[in-house]
C-alpha positions in Angstrom: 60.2 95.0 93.8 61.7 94.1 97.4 64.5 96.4 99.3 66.2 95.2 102.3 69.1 97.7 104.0 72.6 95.7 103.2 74.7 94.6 105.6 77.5 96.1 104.2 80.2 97.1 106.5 77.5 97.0 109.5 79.8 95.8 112.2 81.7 99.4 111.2 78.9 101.5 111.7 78.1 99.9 115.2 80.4 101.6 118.0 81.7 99.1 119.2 83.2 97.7 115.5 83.9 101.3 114.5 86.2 101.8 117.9 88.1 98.2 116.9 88.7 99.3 113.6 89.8 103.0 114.9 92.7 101.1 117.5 93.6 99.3 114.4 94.0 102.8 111.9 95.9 104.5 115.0 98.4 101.4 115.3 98.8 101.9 111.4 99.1 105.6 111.8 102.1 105.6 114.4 104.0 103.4 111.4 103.1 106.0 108.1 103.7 108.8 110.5 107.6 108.9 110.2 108.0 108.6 106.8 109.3 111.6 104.5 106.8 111.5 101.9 106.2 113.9 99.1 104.6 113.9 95.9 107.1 111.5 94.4 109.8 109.5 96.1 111.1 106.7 98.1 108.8 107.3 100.8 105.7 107.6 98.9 107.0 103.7 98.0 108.1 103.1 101.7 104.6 103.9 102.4 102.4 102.1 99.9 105.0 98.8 101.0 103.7 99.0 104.5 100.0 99.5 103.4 100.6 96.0 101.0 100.7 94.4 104.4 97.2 94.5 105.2 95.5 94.9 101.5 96.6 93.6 98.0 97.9 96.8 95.9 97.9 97.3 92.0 101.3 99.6 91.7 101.8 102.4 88.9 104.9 104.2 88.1 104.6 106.7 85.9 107.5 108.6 84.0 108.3 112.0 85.0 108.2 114.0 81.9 104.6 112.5 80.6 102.1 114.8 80.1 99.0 114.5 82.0 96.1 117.1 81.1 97.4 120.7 81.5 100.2 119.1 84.0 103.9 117.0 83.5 104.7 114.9 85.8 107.8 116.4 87.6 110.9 114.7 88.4 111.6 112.4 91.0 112.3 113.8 94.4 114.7 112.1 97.4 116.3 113.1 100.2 119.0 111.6 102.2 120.6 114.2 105.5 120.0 118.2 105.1 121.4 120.4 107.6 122.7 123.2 108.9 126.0 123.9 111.0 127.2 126.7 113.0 130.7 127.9 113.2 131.5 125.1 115.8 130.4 121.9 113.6 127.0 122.0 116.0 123.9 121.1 113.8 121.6 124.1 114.8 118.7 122.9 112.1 118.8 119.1 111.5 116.3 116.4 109.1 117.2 113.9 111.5 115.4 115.5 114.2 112.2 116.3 112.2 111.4 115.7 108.3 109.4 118.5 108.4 112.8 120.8 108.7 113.5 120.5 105.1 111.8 122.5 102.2 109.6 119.6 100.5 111.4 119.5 97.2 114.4 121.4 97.9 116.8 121.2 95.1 120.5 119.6 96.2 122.7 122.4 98.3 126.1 122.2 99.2 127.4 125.6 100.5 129.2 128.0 102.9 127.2 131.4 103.6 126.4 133.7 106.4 123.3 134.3 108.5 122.4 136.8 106.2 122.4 134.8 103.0 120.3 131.9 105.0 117.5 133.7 106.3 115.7 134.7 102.9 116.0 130.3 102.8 114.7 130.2 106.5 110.7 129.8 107.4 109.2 130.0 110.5 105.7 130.9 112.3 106.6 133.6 114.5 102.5 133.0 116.0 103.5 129.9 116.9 107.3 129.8 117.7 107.4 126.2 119.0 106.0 124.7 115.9 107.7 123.6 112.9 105.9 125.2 109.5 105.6 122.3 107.0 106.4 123.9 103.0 107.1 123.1 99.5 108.4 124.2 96.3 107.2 121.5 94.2 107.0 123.9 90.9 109.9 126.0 91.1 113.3 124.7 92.1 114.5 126.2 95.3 115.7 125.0 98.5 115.1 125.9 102.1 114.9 124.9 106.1 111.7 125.2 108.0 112.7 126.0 111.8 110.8 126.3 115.3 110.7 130.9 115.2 112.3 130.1 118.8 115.4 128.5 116.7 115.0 131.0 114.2 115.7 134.3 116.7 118.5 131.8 118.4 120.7 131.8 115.4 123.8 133.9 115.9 126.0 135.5 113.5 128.3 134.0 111.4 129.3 131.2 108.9 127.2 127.9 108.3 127.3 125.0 106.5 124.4 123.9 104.5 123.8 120.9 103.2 120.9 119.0 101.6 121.8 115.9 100.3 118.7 115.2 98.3 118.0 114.2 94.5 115.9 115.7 91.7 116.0 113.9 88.8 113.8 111.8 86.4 112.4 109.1 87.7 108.4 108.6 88.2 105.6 109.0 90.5 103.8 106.2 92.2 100.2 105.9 93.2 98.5 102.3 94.3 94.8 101.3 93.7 92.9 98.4 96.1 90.6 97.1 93.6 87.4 94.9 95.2 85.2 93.1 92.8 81.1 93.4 93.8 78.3 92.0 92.1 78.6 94.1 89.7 80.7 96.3 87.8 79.4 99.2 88.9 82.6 101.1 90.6 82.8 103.1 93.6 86.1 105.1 94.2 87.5 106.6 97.4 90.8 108.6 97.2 93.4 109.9 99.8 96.8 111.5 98.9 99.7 109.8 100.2 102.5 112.8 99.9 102.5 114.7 103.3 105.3 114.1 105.7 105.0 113.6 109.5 101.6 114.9 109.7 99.0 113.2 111.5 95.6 114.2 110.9 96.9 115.7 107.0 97.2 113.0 106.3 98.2 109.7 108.0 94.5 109.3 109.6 92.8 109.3 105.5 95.8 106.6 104.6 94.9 104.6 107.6 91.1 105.0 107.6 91.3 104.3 103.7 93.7 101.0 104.2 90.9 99.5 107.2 88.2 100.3 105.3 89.5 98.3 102.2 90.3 95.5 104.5 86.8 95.0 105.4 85.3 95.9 101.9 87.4 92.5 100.9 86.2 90.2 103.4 82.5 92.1 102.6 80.2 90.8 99.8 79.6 94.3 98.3 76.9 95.0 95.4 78.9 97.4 93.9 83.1 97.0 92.7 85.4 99.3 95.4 88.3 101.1 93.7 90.5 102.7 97.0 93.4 105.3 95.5 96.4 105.9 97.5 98.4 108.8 95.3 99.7 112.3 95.7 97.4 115.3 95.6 96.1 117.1 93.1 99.4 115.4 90.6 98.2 112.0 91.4 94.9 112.6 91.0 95.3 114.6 87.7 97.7 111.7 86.5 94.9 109.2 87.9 92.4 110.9 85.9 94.6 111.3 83.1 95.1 107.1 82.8 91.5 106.5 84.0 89.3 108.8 82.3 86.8 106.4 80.2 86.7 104.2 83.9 86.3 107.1 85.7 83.1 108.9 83.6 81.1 105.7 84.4 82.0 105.7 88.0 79.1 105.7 90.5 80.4 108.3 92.6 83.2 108.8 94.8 84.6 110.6 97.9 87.7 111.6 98.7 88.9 111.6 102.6 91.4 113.3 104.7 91.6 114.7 108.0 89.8 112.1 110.1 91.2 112.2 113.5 90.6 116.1 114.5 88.6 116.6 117.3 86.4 119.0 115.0 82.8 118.3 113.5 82.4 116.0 110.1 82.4 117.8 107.5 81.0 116.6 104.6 82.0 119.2 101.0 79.5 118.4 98.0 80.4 117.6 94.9 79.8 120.3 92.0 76.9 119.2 90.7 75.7 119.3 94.6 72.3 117.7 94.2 73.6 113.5 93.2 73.1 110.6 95.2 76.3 110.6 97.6 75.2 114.1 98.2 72.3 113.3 99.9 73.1 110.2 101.8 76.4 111.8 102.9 74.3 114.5 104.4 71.6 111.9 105.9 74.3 110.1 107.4 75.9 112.8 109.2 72.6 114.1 110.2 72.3 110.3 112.1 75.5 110.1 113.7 74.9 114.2 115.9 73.9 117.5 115.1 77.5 118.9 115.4 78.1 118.5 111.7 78.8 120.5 109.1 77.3 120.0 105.1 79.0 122.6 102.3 79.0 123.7 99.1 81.6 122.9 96.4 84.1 125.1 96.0 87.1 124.8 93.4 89.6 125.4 97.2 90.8 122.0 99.4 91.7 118.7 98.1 91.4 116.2 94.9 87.5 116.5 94.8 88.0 119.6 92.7 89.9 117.7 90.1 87.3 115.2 90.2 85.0 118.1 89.9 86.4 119.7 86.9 83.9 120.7 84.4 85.4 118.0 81.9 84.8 115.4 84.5 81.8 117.0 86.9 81.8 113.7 88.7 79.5 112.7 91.4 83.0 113.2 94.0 82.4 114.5 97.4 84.8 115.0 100.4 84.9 113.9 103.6 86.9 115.7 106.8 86.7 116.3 110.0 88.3 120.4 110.4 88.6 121.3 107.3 92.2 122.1 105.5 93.4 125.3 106.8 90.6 125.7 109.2 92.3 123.8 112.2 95.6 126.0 113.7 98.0 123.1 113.8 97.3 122.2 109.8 100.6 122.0 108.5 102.9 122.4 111.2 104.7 119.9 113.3 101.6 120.4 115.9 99.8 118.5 113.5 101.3 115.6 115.2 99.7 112.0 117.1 98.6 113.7 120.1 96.6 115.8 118.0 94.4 112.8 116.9 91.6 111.7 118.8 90.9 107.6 118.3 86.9 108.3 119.2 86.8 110.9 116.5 88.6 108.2 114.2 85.6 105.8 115.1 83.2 108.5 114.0 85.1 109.1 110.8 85.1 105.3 110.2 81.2 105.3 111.2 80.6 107.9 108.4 82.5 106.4 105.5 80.9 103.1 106.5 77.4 104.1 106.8 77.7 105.9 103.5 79.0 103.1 101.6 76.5 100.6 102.9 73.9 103.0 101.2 75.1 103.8 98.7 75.7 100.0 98.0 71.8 98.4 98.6 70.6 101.4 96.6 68.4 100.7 93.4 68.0 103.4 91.3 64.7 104.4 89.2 63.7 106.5 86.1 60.5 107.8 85.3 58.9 106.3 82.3 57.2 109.9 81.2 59.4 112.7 82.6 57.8 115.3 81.5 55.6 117.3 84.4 53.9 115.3 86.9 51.9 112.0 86.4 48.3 112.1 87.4 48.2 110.5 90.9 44.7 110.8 91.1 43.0 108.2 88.2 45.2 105.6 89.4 44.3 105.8 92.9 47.8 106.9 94.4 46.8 110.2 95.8 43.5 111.3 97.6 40.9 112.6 95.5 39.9 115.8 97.7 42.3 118.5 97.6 42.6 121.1 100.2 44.7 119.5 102.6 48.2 118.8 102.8 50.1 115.3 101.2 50.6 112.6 103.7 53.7 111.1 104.4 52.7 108.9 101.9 51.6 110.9 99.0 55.3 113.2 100.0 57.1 110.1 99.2 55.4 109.5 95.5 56.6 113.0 94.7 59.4 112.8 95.4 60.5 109.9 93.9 59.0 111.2 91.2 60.6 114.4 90.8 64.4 112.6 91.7 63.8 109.6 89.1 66.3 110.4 86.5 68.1 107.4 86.6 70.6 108.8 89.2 68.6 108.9 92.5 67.3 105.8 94.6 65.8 104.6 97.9 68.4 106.0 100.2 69.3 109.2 98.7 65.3 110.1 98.2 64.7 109.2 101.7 67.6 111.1 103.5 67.0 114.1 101.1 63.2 114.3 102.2 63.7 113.3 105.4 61.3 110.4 105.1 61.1 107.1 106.7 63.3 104.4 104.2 60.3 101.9 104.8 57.5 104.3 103.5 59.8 105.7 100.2 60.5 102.0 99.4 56.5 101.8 99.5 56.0 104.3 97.5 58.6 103.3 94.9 56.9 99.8 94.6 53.3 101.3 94.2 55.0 103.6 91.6 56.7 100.6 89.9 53.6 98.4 89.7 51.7 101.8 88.3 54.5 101.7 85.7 55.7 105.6 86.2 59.0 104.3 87.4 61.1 101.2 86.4 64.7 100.7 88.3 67.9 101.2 86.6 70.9 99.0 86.4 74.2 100.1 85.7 75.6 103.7 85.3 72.9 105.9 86.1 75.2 109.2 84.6 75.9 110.6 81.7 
């Protein structure tokens, strides 16, 4: 047996190609950013149209109304002009300004009321009076303006007009797959939600990161087949889930990104099982790339890992940030904007994806032939004869691969969860293979 690091995406995990392909995300970034997405809609469609510029996209539309798990999927939101007037015509809250000065999913208004009848409509941060809140009533119809607190307080008494011109109907919601053939069949997925409106780092940098990295994965020779999701969170991934759930039990593993461009650490969130093969690489590679990092536990809080995570599903799924949702002060406000991101902490982000696909792609996977305790070492002349003294690095590497070779752990996982050199774990794995404790696995290595 033979081993040789791919070269998958290596120009990405390089500086230099990382920075080129960052320039190129932020370009793409500054077009997504304007768009009034949500979790259905014309500009979840507006979107996914200027992503089909730079990679070939499989499109689904899916009728509101069909069930999906626990979940329907809701009618169709969109959204024209929503206002609101003072007594002299003046437009003191206005959509045109900012999308984020709607309610996400607000239901249709045409109406006359006074200040008093607005405000229970009206939300603001009064922490942060210069910023605009970003909200949503996705599950209960309602309808409402978010507002700077500074134009909250400036509002005067007396008689407005308010208008949203919007539509909530049945209709369907849209998600996209990139789908990249490999060697083998073997599939690889990588998820971002495409629904949040004029926010930056939450989450035009995962869109953008997510569209690059496909673009290089197709002009890439990869081992294993790359499936990249573009669809709303939490409902698109439930409908995703819903539609893919044989595909998606035989997936490899997966991660789900978001929140790239923060100045923040990486963060890197398990999956639930927290011990698989993308858990211990993604750890090993953000070990390599500094030591401001941060490695956590699965929780059932944050983004579409946890439906990924479910116990029905317990995939191998992990998720990759920067600040984590909710962590970061300007998270779902208008401060959450293109200053905010930072195009060398785009590079990193883009470093870490790529430096965890590449090894998750070159590596071979083993199962022990006799699980049951450990192998004698000794009588066939893999481990020293005289106890007493601690393994070598060596003799470390046997048992460990030993211990992880269920069929779901390989070269690259063992060696970034020991901590030991790639070279002498793919040594050890050969002397284990030629021993016949261990043979390699192809294919799903899951149940």
């Amino acid at each position: 047996m033979t081993h040789t690091q791919s070269p998958l995406l290596g120009n990405l995990q390089e500086s230099a190609g990382a920075r080129a392909l960052a320039q190129r995300a932020m370009r793409l970034m500054d077009e997504i950013f304007p768009i009034c997405r949500s979790i259905t809609g014309a500009g979840v469609r507006a979107t996914l149209d200027l992503l089909s510029r730079h990679i070939p996209l499989l499109r689904f539309e899916v009728p509101s109304g069909t069930p999906v798990f626990d979940w329907t999927v809701p009618h169709e939101w969109n959204i024209r002009d929503a206002y609101v007037t003072d007594a002299s015509g003046k437009r003191v809250i206005d959509f045109r300004e900012h999308n984020l000065h709607v309610l996400n999913y607000s239901t249709p208004v045409r109406a006359k009321m006074s200040l008093a009848e607005l405000r229970p409509h009206l939300y603001s941060l009064p922490e942060h009076p210069n910023w605009i809140p970003y909200r949503t009533s996705y599950w209960r119809e309602h309808w409402g303006f978010c507002l700077t607190h500074r134009q909250y307080e400036a509002l005067a008494d007396g008689d407005f007009e308010v208008v949203i011109d919007a539509d909530l109907a049945p209709g369907a919601l849209t998600y996209a797959e990139c789908r990249i053939a490999g060697a083998t069949d073997e599939e690889f997925l990588l998820f971002t939600h495409v629904c949040h409106p004029a926010l930056a780092n939450d989450n035009a940098s995962g869109i953008a990161v997510a569209t690059t990295i496909a673009a290089e994965l197709l002009a890439a020779r990869p081992q294993l087949s790359y499936r990249i999701v573009f669809a709303p969170a939490t409902i698109g991934s439930i409908t995703w889930l819903s539609r893919n759930a044989n595909a998606a039990r035989r997936l490899r593993g997966g991660l789900v990104i978001g929140l790239l461009g923060d100045p923040g650490p990486l963060t890197y969130k398990r999956s639930r099982r927290g011990n698989t093969e993308l858990d211990f690489i993604a750890s090993g590679v953000l070990r390599t790339l500094g030591p401001e990092h941060r490695v956590v536990d699965f929780s059932p809080y944050g983004y579409d890992e946890r439906q990924f995570c479910s116990p029905g599903f317990n995939l191998p799924v992990g998720r990759l940030t920067r600040t984590p949702n909710g962590e970061y002060s300007e998270y779902h406000t208008s401060a959450d904007n293109l200053a905010l991101i930072d195009v060398d902490a785009i590079a990193q982000s883009v470093r870490a994806v790529a430096g965890i696909l590449a090894l998750i792609d070159s590596n071979p996977r083993f199962r022990r032939r006799a699980a049951e305790c450990e192998p004698q070492l000794g009588k066939r002349g893999l481990f020293r004869s005289t106890g007493g003294r601690s393994p070598q690095e060596f003799e470390f590497a046997l048992l460990w691969l030993l211990n992880q070779a269920d069929g779901t752990h390989g070269l690259n996982d063992v060696a970034a969860a020991s901590g030991l050199p790639a070279a002498t774990v793919q040594a050890a794995a050969e002397e284990l293979v030629q021993a016949g404790l261990i043979e390699e696995v192809r294919g799903p290595g899951f149940v």
